[in-house]
ROFI-911500 format. One record per residue (C-alpha): residue number from 1; x, y, z; residue in one letter; chain. Coordinates in Angstrom, 1 decimal, decimal comma, m for minus. Layout:
N
   torba     east    north       up   zati   torpa
     NUM        X        Y        Z      a       A
...
REM end
This chain:
425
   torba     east    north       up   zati   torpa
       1    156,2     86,7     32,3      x       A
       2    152,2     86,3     33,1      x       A
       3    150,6     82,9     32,7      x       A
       4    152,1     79,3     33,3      x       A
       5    155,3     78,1     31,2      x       A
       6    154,4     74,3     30,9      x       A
       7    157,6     72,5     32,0      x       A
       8    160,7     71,4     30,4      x       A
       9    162,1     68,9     33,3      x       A
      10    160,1     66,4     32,6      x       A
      11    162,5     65,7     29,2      x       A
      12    165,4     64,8     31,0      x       A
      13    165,1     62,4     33,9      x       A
      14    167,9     60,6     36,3      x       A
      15    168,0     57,2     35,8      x       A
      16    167,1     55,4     38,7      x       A
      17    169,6     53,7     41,0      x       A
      18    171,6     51,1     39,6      x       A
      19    170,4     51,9     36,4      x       A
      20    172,6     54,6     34,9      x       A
      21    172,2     55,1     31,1      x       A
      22    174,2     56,5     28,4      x       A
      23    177,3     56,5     30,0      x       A
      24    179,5     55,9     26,9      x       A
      25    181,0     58,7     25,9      x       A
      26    179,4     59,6     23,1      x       A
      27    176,1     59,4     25,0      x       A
      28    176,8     61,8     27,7      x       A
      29    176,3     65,6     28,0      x       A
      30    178,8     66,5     25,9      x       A
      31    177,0     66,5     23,1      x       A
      32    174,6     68,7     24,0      x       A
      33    177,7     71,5     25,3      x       A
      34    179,0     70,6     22,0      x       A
      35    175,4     71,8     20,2      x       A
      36    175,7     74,8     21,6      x       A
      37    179,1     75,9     20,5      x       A
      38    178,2     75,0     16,8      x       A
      39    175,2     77,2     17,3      x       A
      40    177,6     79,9     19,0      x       A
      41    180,0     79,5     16,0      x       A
      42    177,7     80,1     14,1      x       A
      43    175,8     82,9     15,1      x       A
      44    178,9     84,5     16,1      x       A
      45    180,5     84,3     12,2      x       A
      46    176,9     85,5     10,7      x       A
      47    176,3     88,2     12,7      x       A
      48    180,0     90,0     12,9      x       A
      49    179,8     89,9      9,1      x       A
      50    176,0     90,8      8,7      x       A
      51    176,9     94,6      9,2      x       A
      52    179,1     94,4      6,2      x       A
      53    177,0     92,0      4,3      x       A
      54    174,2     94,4      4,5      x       A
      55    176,4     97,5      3,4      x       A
      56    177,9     95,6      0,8      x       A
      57    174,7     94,4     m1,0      x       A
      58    173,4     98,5     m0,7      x       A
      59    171,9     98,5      2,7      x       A
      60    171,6    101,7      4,9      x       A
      61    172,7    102,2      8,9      x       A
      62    169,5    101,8      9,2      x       A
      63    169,0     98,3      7,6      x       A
      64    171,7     97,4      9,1      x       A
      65    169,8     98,0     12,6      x       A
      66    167,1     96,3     11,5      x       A
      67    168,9     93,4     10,7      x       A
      68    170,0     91,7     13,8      x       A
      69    167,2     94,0     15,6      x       A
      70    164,1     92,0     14,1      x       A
      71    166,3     88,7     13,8      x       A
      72    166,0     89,2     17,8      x       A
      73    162,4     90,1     17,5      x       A
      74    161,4     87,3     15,8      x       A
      75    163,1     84,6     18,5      x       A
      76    161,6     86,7     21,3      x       A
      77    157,9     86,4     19,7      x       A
      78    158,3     83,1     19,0      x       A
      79    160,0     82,3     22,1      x       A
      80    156,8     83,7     24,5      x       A
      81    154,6     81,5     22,3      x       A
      82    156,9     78,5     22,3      x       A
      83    157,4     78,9     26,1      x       A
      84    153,5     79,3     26,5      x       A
      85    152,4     76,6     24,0      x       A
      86    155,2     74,4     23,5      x       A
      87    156,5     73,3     26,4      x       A
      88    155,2     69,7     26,1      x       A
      89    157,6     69,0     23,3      x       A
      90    160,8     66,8     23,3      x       A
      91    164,0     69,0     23,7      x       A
      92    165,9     66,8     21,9      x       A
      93    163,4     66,8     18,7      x       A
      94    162,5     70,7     19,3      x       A
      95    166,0     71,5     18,9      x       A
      96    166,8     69,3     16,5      x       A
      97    164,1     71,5     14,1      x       A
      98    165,7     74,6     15,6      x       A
      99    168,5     73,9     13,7      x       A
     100    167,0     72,3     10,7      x       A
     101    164,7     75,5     10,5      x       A
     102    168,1     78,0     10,7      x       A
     103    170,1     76,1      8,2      x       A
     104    167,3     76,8      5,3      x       A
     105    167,0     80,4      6,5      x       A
     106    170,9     80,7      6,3      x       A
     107    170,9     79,0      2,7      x       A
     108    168,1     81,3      1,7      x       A
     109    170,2     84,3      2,7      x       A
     110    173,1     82,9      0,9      x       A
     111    170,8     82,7     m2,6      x       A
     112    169,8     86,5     m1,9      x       A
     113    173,0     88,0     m1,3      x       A
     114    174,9     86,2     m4,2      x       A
     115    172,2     87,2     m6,9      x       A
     116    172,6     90,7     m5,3      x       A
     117    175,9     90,5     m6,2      x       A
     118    176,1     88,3     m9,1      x       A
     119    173,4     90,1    m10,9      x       A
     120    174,4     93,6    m10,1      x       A
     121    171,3     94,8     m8,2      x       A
     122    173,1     96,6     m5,3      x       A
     123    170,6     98,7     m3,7      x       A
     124    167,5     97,1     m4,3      x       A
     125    165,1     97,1     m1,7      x       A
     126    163,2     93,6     m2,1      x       A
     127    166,4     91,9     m1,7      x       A
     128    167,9     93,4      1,2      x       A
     129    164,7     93,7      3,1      x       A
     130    164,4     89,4      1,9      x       A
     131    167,8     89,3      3,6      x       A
     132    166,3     90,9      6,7      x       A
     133    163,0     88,8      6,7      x       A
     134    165,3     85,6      6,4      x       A
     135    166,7     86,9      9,2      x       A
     136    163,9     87,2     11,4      x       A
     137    162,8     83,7     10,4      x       A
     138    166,0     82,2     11,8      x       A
     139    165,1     84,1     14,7      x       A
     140    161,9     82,8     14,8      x       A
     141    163,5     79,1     15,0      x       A
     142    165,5     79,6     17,4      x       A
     143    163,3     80,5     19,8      x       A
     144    163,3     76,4     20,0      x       A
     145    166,8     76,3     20,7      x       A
     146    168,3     77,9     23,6      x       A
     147    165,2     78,0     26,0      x       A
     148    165,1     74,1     25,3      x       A
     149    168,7     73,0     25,3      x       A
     150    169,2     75,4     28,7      x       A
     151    166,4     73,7     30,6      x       A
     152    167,7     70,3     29,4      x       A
     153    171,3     70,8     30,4      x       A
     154    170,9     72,5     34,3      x       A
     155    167,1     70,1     35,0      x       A
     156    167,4     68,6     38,4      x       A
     157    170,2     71,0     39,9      x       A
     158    170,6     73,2     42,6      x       A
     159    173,6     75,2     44,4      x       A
     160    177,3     74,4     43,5      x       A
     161    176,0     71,9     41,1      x       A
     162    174,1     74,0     39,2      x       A
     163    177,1     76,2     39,1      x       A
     164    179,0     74,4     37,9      x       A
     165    177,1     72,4     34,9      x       A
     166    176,2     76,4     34,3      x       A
     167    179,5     77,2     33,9      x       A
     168    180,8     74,9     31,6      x       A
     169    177,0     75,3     29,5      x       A
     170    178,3     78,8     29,5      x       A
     171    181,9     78,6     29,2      x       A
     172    181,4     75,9     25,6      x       A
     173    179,2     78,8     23,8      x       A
     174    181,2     81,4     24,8      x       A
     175    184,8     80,0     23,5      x       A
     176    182,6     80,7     20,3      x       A
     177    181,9     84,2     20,6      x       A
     178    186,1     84,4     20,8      x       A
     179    186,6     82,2     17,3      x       A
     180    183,2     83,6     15,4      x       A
     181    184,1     86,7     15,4      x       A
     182    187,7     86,6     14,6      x       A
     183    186,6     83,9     11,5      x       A
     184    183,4     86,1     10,3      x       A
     185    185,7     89,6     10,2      x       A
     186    188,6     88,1      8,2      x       A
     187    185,4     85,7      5,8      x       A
     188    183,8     89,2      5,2      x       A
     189    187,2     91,1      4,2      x       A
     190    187,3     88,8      1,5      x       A
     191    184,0     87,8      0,2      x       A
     192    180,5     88,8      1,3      x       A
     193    179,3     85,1      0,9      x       A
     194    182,3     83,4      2,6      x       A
     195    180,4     83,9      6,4      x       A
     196    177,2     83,1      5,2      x       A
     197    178,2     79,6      3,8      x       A
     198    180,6     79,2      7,0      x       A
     199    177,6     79,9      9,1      x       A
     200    175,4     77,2      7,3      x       A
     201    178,2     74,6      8,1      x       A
     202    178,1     75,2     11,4      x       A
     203    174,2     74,7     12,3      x       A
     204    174,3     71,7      9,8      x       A
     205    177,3     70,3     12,5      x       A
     206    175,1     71,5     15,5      x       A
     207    172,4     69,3     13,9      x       A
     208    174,3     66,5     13,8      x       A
     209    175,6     66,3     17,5      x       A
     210    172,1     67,1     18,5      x       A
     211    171,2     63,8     16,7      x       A
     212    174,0     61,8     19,0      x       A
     213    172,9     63,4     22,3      x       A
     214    169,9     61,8     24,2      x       A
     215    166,8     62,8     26,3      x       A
     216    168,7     61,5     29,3      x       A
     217    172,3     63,3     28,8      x       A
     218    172,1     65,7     31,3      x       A
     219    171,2     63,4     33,8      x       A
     220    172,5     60,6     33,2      x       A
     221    176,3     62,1     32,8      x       A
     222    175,7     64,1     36,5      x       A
     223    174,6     60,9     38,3      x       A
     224    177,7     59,7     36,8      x       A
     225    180,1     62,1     38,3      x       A
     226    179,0     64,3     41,1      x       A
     227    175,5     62,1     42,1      x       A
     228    172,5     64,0     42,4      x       A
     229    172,6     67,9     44,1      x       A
     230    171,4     68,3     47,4      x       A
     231    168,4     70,5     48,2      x       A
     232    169,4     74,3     49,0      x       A
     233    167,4     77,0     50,6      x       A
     234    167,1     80,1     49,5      x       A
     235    165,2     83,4     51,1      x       A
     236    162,3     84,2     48,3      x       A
     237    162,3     87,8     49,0      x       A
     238    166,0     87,8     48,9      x       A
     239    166,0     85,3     45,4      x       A
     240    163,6     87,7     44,1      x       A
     241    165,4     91,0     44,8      x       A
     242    169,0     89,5     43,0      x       A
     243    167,0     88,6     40,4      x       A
     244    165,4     91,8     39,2      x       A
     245    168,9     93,3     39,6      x       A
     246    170,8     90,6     37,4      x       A
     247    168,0     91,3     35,5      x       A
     248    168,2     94,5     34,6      x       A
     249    172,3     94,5     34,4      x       A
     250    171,5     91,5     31,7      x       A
     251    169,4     93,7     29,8      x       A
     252    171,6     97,1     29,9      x       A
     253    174,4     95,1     29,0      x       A
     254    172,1     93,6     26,0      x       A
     255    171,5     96,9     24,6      x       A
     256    174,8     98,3     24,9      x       A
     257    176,2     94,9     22,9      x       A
     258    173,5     95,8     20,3      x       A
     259    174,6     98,8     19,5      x       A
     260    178,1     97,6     19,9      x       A
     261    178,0     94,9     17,4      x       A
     262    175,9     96,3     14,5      x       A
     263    176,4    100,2     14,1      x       A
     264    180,0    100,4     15,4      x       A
     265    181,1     97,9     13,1      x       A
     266    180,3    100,5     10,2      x       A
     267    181,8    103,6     12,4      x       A
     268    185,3    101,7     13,0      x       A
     269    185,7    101,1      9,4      x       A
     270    184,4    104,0      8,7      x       A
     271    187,4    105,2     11,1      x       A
     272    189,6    103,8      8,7      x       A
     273    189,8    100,5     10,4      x       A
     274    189,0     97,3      8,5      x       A
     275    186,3     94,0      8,6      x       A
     276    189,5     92,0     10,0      x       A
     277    190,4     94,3     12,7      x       A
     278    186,4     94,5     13,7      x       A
     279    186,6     91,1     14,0      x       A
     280    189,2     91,1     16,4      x       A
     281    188,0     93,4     18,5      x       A
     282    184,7     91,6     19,1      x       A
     283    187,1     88,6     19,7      x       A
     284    189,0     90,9     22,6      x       A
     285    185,5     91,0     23,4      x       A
     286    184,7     87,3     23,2      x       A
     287    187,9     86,0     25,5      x       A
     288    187,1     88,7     28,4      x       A
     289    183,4     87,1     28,1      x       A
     290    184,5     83,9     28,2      x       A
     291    187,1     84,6     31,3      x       A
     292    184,2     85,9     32,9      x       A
     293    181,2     83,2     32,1      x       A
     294    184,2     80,5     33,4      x       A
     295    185,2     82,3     36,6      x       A
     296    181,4     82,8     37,4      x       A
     297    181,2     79,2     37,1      x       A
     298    183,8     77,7     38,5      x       A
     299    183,4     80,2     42,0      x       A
     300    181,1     81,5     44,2      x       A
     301    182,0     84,2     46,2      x       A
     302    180,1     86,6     43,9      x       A
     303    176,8     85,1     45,0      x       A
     304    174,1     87,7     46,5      x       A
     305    176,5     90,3     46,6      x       A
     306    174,4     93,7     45,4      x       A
     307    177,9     95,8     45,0      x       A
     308    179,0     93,8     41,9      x       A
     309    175,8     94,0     40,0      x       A
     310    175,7     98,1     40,9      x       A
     311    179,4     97,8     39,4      x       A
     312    177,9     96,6     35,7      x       A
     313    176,3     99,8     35,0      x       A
     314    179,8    101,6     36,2      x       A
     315    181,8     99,3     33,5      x       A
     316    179,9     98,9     30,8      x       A
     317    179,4    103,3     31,3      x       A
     318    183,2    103,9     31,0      x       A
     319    183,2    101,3     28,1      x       A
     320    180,7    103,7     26,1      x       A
     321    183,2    106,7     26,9      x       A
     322    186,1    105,2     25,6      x       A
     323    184,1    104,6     22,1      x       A
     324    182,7    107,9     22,4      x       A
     325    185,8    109,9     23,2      x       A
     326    188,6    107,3     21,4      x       A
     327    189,7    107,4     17,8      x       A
     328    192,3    104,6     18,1      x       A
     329    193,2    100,8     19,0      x       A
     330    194,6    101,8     22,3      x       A
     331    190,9    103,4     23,0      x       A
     332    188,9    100,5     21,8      x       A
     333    190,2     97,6     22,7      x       A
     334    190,1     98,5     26,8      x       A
     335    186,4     99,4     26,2      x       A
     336    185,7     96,2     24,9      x       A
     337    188,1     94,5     27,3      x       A
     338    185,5     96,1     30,2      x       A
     339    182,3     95,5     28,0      x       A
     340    182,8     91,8     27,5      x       A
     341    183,8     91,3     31,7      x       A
     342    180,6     93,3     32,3      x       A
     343    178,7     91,5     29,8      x       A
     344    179,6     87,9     31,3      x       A
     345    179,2     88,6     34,7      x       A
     346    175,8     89,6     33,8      x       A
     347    174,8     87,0     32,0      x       A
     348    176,3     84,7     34,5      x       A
     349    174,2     86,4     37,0      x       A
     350    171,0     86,4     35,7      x       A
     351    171,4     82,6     34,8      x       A
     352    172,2     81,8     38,4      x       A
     353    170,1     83,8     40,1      x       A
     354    167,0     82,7     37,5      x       A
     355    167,6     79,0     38,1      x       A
     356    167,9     78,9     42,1      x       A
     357    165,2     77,6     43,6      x       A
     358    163,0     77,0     40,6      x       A
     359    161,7     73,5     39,6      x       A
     360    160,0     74,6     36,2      x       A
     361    163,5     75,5     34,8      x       A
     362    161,8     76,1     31,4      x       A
     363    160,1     79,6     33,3      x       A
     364    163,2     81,1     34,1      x       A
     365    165,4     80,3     30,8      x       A
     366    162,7     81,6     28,4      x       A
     367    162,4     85,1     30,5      x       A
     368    166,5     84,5     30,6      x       A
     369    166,2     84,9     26,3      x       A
     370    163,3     87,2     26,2      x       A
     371    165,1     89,7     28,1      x       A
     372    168,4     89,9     26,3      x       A
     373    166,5     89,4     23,1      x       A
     374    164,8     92,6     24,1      x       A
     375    168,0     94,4     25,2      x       A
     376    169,2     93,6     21,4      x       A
     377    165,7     95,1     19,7      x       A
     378    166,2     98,0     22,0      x       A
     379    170,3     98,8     21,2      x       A
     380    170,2     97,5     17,5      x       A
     381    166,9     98,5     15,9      x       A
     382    167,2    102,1     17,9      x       A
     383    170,9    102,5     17,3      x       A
     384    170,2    101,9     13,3      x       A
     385    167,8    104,5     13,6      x       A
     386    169,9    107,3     15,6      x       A
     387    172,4    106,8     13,7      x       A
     388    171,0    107,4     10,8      x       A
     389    168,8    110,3     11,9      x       A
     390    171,1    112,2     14,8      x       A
     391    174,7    110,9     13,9      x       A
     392    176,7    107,7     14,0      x       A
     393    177,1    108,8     18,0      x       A
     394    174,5    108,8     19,1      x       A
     395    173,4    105,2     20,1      x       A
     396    176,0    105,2     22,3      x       A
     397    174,7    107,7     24,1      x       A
     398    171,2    106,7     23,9      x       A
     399    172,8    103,4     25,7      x       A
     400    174,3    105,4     28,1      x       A
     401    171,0    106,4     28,9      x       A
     402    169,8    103,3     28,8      x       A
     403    172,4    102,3     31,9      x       A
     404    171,8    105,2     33,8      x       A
     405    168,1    104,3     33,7      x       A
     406    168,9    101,0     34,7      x       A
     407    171,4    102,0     37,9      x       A
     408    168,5    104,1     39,0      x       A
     409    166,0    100,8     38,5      x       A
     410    168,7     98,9     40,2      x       A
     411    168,5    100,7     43,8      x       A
     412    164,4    101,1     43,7      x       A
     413    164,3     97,4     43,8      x       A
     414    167,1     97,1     46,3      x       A
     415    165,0     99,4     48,2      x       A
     416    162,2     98,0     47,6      x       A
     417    162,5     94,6     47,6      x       A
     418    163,5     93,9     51,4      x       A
     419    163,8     90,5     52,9      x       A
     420    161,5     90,1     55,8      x       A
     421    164,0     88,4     57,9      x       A
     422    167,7     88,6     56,6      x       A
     423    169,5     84,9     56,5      x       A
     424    172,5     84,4     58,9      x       A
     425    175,6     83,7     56,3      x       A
REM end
């Protein structure tokens, strides 16, 4: 990302010595882990069901694309501006309006989609493209979300430390994406509102524990436990190789989630499958994320090892083959068994790898967003138009594309980007 991100750090400060704060615990971090699996409950419900939402008020494959395709478009626009412009405000009160801001959207989407329905005008085109554009306004708002409430949670950390705090930040969202899913497939099977309204209750709880946590959680909850993180060392060229190669493994596995969660929703039931069984299929999806995002954190033996971030593009291949070539439970389920460990290990990766060594935090978590916000443009808002065009499969092999370009991207930088003098382990 060109130009300076003005920093986030300065929002959360340790308390100085003998002078711990907000140690009741109510006042500590947990708040702020707690914010973000409301958010991740949330997000996870709407967006399972939005596939079916949008088919059931008369939408097309390709507005169903579109939908979750310019929702991401909107947070990453919003989040380079934010990141650019916004850095001097509070994380507390910028996510606090984050969440505010997503809860209107939400009840606006709910209005549309039950006078679709109520008044019988399935099909039209000003009120599915107003469910869109809501859509992309909630993305738009939470471009002051995850940027800020990452930089507040892991400010001031370095090494196994950082890991760790990582690792449970990582391991509280993504216990959501196992429930959401699973709640927002079975919501949708019986009523196209039912997710939508579930979804609004869960940002409105996210606003609320974002009201109890403080500007000096993070902080003052670590100084509590582990005391502050030693300084670690890292080689730059080194740092910098790792992370263009998380990066692009992050990304590849973006797009092929993209396509995963929006146009094969409507080619499984179109399979014969139903919402309930999609939705537990994203959650077989969900628990191998989370197993993954939770051994990442909790161990470090995977640290500036090349082979395993070669191995994502391998994985998340054969997942796309088994959708391709599979017409049944016992074909799907182990390709998004592989997908989700693929998909966390990614994530986890990039996250690491972005944070080492960095002391503007706020840098490296909006480039985190902006790149799997861009994997989802690519694999959603492409996939709703292949499949409309070329057939329903053919965004799965455009992402298989996608990750062969990637693999190839992979090695130039590993060629590339050599460490002048490799460290002694």
């Amino acid at each position: 990302m060109s130009g300076e991100v003005r920093n986030l750090k300065s929002e959360t400060r340790l308390p100085a010595v003998g002078q711990v704060r907000n140690t009741r615990p109510g006042r500590g971090v947990w708040p702020l882990y707690g914010a973000a699996f409301a958010m991740a409950i949330s997000l996870n419900v709407l967006w399972t069901a939005m596939p079916f939402i949008v088919r059931n008020i008369g939408g097309t494959e390709e507005h169903v694309g579109y939908a979750w395709a310019t929702n991401m478009l909107g947070y990453m626009v919003c989040l380079l501006y934010a990141a650019a412009m916004l850095g001097h405000l509070n994380a507390r009160r910028a996510t606090r309006i984050a969440a505010a801001a997503m809860f209107l959207a939400t009840l606006a989407t709910v209005t549309v989609v039950w006078y679709a329905i109520a008044g019988n005008r399935l099909g039209s085109p000003a009120l599915i493209w107003m469910t869109i554009g809501a859509g992309t306004l909630s993305g738009a708002a939470m471009s002051l979300f995850w940027p800020f409430l990452m930089a507040w949670v892991s400010a001031d950390y370095e090494g196994a430390v950082l890991n760790r705090r990582l690792g449970t930040y990582n391991g509280m969202w993504s216990a959501a994406v196992i429930m959401g899913p699973l709640v927002g497939g079975a919501l949708v099977d019986m009523s196209t509102v039912g997710p939508l309204a579930t979804s609004a209750m869960g940002l409105a709880v996210c606003f609320i524990l974002l009201c109890l946590a403080h500007d000096e959680s993070a902080g003052a909850a670590a100084s509590v436990g582990a005391g502050a993180a030693a300084e670690v060392h890292f080689d730059p060229a080194a740092l910098l190789r790792f992370k263009w190669m998380a990066r692009i493994a992050m990304f590849c596995s973006w797009v092929c989630t993209g396509v995963a969660r929006s146009q094969f929703a409507l080619l499984f039931t179109g399979l014969g499958f139903s919402e309930t069984q999609f939705g537990i299929l994203i959650t077989v999806f969900g628990i191998c994320n989370f197993l993954a995002l939770t051994a990442a954190g909790r161990l470090a033996f995977w640290h500036f090892k090349p082979v395993l971030l070669f191995g994502v593009q391998a994985v998340l291949a054969l997942s796309l083959l088994l959708i391709i070539f599979g017409r049944t439970l016992g074909a799907f389920i182990p390709a998004f068994v592989v997908m989700g460990l693929a998909f966390g290990f990614a994530y986890s990766s990039h996250l690491y790898y972005g944070a080492c060594g960095s002391k503007k935090r706020s840098a490296p978590m909006a480039i985190h967003e902006v790149t799997l916000s861009l994997g989802i443009v690519v694999g959603s808002g492409a996939g709703g138009y292949l499949s409309a065009n070329l057939g329903p499969y053919s965004p799965y092999w455009f992402a298989a594309g996608i990750l062969a370009l990637g693999l190839i991207a992979q090695v130039i930088v590993w060629a590339i980007l050599k460490p002048a003098q490799p460290r002694q382990q």
